[in-house]
matplotlib code that plots the C-alpha trace (Angstrom):
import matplotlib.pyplot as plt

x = [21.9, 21.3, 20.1, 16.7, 15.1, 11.3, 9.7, 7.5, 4.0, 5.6, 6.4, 2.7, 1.8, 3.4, 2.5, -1.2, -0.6, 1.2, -1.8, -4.2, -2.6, -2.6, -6.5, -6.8, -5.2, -7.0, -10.6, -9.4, -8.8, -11.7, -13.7, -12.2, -13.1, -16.6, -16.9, -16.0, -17.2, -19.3, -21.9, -22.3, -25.4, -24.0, -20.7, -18.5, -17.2, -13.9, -12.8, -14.4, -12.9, -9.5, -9.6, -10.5, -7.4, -5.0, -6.5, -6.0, -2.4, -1.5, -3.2, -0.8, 1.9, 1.5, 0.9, 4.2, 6.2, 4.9, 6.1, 9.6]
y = [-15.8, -17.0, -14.2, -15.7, -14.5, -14.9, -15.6, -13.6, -15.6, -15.1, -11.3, -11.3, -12.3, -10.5, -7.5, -8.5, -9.4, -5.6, -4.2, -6.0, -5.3, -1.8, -1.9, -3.7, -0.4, 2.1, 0.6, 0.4, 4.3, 4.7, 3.0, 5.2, 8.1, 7.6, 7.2, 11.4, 12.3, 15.6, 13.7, 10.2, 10.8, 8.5, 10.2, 10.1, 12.7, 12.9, 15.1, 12.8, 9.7, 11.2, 11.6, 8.2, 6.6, 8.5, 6.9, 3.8, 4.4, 6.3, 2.6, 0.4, 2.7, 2.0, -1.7, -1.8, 0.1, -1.8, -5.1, -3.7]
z = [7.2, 3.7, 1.0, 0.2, -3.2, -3.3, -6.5, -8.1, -6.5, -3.2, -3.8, -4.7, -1.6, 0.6, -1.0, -0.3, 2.9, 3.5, 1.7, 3.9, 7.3, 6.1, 5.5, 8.8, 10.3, 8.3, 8.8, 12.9, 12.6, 10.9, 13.0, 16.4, 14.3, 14.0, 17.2, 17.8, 14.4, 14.4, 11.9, 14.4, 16.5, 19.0, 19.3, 22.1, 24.3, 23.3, 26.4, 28.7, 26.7, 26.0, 30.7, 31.1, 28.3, 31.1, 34.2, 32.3, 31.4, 34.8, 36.3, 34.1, 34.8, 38.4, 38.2, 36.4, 39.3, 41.6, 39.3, 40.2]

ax = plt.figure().add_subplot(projection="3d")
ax.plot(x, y, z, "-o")
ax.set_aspect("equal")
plt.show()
């Protein structure tokens, strides 16, 4: 594979595109934050939440097996 040097626009650009992506991830976290956060009068039940994510991922799980 050829070492390819990017110019200084280019370096620019990804370096905004990193930054974004990494807003994009932070803003997502947030977001999934609120939704427990003590102060959120809509909050969720995070122990009622947190049951449901593993019935999800004990259902994929199984799906998958039976993929086999």
């Amino acid at each position: 594979m050829a070492n390819l040097e990017l110019n200084e626009e280019d370096q620019l650009n990804q370096q905004k595109a990193s930054l974004l992506d990494d807003l994009v991830a932070v803003s997502t976290v947030l977001e999934e934050t609120w939704g427990y956060h003590p102060d959120n009068p809509n909050k969720k039940n995070v122990i009622k939440a947190y049951n449901q994510l593993l019935k999800i991922k004990e259902d994929i799980e199984r799906e998958l097996e039976e993929l086999k």
